[in-house]
C-alpha positions in Angstrom: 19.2 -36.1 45.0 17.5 -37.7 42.1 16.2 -35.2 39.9 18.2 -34.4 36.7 17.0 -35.8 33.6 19.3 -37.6 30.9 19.3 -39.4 28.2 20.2 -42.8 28.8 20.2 -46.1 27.1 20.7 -49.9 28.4 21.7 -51.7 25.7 23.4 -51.1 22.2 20.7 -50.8 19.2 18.5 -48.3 17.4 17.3 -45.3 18.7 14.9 -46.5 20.4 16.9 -47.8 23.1 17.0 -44.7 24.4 15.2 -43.1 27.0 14.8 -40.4 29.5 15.7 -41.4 32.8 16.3 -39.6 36.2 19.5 -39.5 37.6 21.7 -37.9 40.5 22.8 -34.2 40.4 26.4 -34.2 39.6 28.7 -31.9 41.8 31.6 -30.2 40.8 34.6 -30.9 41.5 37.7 -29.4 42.1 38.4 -26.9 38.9 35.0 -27.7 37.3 32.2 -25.8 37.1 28.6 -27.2 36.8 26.4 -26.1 33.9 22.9 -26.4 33.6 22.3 -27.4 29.9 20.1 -25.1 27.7 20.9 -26.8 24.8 22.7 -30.2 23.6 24.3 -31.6 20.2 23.8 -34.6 19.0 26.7 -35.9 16.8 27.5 -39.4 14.6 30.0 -40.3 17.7 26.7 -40.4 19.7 25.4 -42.7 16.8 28.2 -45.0 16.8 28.4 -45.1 20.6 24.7 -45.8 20.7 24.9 -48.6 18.2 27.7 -50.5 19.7 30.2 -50.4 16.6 33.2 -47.9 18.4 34.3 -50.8 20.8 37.4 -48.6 22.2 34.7 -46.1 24.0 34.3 -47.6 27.2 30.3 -47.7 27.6 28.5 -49.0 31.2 24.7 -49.2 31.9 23.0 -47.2 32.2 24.8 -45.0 29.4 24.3 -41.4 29.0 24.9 -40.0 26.3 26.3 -36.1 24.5 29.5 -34.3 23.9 28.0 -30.9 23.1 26.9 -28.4 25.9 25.6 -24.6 26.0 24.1 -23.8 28.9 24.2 -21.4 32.0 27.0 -22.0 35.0 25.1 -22.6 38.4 28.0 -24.0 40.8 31.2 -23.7 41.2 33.8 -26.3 42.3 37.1 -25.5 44.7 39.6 -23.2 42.9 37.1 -22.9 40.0 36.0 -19.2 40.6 40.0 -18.3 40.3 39.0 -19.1 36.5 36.9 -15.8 36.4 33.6 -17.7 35.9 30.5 -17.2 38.0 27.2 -18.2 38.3 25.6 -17.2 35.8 27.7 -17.1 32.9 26.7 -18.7 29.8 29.5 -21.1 28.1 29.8 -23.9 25.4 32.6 -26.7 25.0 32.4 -30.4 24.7 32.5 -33.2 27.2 32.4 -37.2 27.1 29.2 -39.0 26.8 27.0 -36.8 29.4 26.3 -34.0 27.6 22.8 -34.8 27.0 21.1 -33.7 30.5 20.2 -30.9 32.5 23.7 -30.7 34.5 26.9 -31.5 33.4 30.2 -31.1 34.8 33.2 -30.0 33.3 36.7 -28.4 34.0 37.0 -24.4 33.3 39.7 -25.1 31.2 37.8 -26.4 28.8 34.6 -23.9 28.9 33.9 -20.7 26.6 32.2 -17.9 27.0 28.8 -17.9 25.3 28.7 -14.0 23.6 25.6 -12.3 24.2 24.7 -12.3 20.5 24.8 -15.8 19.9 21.7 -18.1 21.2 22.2 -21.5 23.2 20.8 -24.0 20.2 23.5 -22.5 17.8 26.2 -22.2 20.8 25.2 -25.6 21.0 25.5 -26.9 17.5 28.7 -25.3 16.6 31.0 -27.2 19.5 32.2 -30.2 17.8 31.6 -28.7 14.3 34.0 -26.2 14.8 36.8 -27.8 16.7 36.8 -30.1 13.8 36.6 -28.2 10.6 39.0 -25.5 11.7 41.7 -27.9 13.0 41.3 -30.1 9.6 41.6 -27.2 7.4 45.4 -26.1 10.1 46.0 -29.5 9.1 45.5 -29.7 5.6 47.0 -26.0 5.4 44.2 -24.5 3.2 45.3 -20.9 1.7 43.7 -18.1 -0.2 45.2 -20.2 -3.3 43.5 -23.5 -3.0 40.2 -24.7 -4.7 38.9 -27.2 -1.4 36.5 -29.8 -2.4 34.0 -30.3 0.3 32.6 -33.2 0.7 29.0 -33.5 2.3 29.4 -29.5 2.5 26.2 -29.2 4.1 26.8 -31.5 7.1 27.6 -29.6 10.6 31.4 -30.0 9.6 31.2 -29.0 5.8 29.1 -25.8 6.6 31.5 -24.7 9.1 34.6 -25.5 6.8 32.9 -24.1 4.1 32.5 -20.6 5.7 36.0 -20.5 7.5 38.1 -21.8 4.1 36.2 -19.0 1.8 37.1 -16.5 4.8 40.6 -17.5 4.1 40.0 -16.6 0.7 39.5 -20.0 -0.8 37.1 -21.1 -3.6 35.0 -24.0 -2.5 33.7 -26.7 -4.3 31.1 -28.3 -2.0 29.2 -31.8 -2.7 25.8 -32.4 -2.0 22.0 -33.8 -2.7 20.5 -31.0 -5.3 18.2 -30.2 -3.0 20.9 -29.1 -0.8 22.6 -26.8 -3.6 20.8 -23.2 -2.9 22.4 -23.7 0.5 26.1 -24.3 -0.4 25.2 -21.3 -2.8 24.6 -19.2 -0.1 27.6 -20.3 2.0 29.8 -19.4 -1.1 30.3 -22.5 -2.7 29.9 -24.0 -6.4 27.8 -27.0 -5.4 28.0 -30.7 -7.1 25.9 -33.9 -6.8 27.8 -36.5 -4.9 27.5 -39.9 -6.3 29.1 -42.0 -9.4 29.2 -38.6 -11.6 31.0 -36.2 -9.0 34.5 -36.2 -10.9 32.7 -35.3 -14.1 30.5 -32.6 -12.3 33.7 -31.1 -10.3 35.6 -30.7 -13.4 32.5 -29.3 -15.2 32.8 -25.9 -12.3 36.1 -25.5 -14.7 38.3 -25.3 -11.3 40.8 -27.6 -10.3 40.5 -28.6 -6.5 44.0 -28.4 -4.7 42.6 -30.2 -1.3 39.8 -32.0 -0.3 38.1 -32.4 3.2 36.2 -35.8 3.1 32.7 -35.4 5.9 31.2 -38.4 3.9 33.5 -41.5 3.5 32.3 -44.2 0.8 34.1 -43.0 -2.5 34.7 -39.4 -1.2 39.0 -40.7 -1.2 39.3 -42.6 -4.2 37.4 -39.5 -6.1 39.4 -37.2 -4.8 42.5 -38.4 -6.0 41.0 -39.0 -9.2 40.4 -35.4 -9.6 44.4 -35.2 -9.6 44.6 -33.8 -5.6 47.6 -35.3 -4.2 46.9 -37.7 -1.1 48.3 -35.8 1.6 45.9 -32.8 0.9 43.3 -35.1 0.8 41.8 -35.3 4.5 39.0 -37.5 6.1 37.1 -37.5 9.3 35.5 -40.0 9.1 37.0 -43.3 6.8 40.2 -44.1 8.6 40.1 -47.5 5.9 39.9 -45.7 2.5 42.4 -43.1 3.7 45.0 -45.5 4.2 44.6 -47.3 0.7 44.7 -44.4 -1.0 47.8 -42.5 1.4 45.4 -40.0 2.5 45.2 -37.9 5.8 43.3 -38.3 9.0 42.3 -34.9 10.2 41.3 -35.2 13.5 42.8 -32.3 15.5 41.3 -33.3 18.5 39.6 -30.4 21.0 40.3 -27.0 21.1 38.4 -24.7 23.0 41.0 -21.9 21.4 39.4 -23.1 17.8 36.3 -23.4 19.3 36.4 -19.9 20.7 37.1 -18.3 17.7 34.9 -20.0 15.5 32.4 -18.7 17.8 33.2 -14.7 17.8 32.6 -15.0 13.8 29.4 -16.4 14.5 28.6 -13.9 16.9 29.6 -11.2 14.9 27.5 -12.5 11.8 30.3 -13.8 9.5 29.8 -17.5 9.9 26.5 -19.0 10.1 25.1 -22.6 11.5 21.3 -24.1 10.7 19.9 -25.8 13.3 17.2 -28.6 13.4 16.0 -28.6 16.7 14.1 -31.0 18.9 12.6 -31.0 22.2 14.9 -32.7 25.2 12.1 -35.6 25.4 12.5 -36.4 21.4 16.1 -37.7 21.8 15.0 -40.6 19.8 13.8 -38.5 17.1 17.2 -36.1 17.0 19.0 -39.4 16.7 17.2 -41.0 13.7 17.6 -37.6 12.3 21.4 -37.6 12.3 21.7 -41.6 11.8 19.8 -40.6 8.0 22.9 -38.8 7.3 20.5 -36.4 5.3 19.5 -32.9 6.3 21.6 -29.4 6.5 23.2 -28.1 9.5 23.3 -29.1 13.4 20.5 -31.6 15.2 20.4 -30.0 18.8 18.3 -31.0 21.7 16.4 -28.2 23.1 16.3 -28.1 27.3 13.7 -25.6 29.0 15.3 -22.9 31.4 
């Protein structure tokens, strides 16, 4: 049956190569359970896949495209009810290049529960966000002691690791455009200006950073460091290249939906917040430009109708 909508793309390029096309239902199968999608992130691993330069991810045309997914359960695959799930149920995880559709399937194992209080878009915008922020901060072993320097703290990642290191009872130091800075205030952080004068403005806050989460690349590292924080508490997401001239970290803890699930129940309950910039299923090109700027606060999600 051809009737679910995705977005799809046929070559590698801008983001106008993408397009909403109509494609085959998927069915479960065993130990999955099908979701129709309420809501969809869109994420700078979409970006790179779209644009062609992350030549390990294995890409055929017509590519769909996605790895964040909150939506309602509406079949079940063989064994897949011995999970607990319904129809019905709302959940959240992350899947491979499909997320951005109506349906997707995935196994239970890797589903959450959606709580009540907490709406699809931000279910939605906090998947990969969370799985990534909590499980660099495990890996970078940030404590009540540490002063973490943030950098591009208002990005999905930094406003999630933001929140969860001042939970822990860490002072943040969190780098940003000024027009940005009334945010990180209200997330708890001492905001700075990224750009050539960041080690003078971080030492101006009169801490001393102890770690630093990199969300930025460019000369995120070699600042760092200059601020005095030793290389292996330095961690990056996202410049594999400047963190191994300068003996820094890769943080990439991979998925969690334990992480994920717990980042979520402080959302829910009110203690961890996430904007999102939302845009209609049909504006996919639009969502993307927004997160290839690399400017903006918070989580671009794609909005589905119920």
């Amino acid at each position: 049956m051809w009737a679910m909508r995705a977005v799809v793309f046929d070559r590698f390029g801008p983001p106008d190569v993408l397009r909403i096309a109509d494609l085959p239902d998927p069915e479960p199968g065993p130990g999955e359970v099908r979701v129709r999608v309420r809501a969809a992130g869109v994420q700078p691993f979409d970006v790179g896949v779209r644009r062609g330069t992350m030549p390990w991810v294995q890409v055929r045309f017509p590519q769909t495209s996605g790895q964040e997914y909150a939506g309602v359960v509406d079949r079940l695959g063989e064994g897949a009810a011995e999970s607990g799930f319904a129809v019905g149920d709302a959940v959240l995880g992350s899947t491979m290049l499909n997320g951005n559709a109506e349906l997707v399937c995935v196994p239970v194992a890797t589903a959450v529960r959606k709580p009540d209080r907490l709406d699809f878009p931000t279910a939605a915008a906090l998947v990969a966000a969370s799985q990534t922020a909590s499980g660099a901060l495990h890996e970078l072993a940030v404590a009540g002691e540490d002063v973490l320097l943030v950098h591009a703290a208002a990005g999905s990642v930094g406003t999630v690791a933001t929140q969860l290191a001042r939970l822990r009872g860490a002072r943040v130091i969190g780098t940003a455009s000024p027009a940005n800075h009334d945010y990180l205030r209200q997330l708890g952080a001492i905001p700075v200006a990224y750009g050539d004068a960041l080690v003078d403005a971080v030492r101006a806050t009169g801490l001393t950073p102890t770690v630093a989460l990199d969300a930025a690349g460019g000369e995120a590292i070699a600042q760092s460091t200059a601020l005095g924080i030793a290389p292996d508490r330095v961690g990056t997401i996202v410049d594999d290249k400047a963190a191994a001239e300068h003996g820094a970290r890769v943080v990439r803890a991979g998925r969690s939906p334990e992480r994920l699930a717990e980042v979520v129940a402080l959302a829910a309950r009110g203690r961890l917040t996430m904007p999102v910039r939302a845009y209609p299923f049909a504006d996919a090109v639009a969502a993307h430009t927004a997160v290839e700027s690399r400017h903006g606060r918070g989580k671009v999600v794609l909005i589905l109708e119920p």
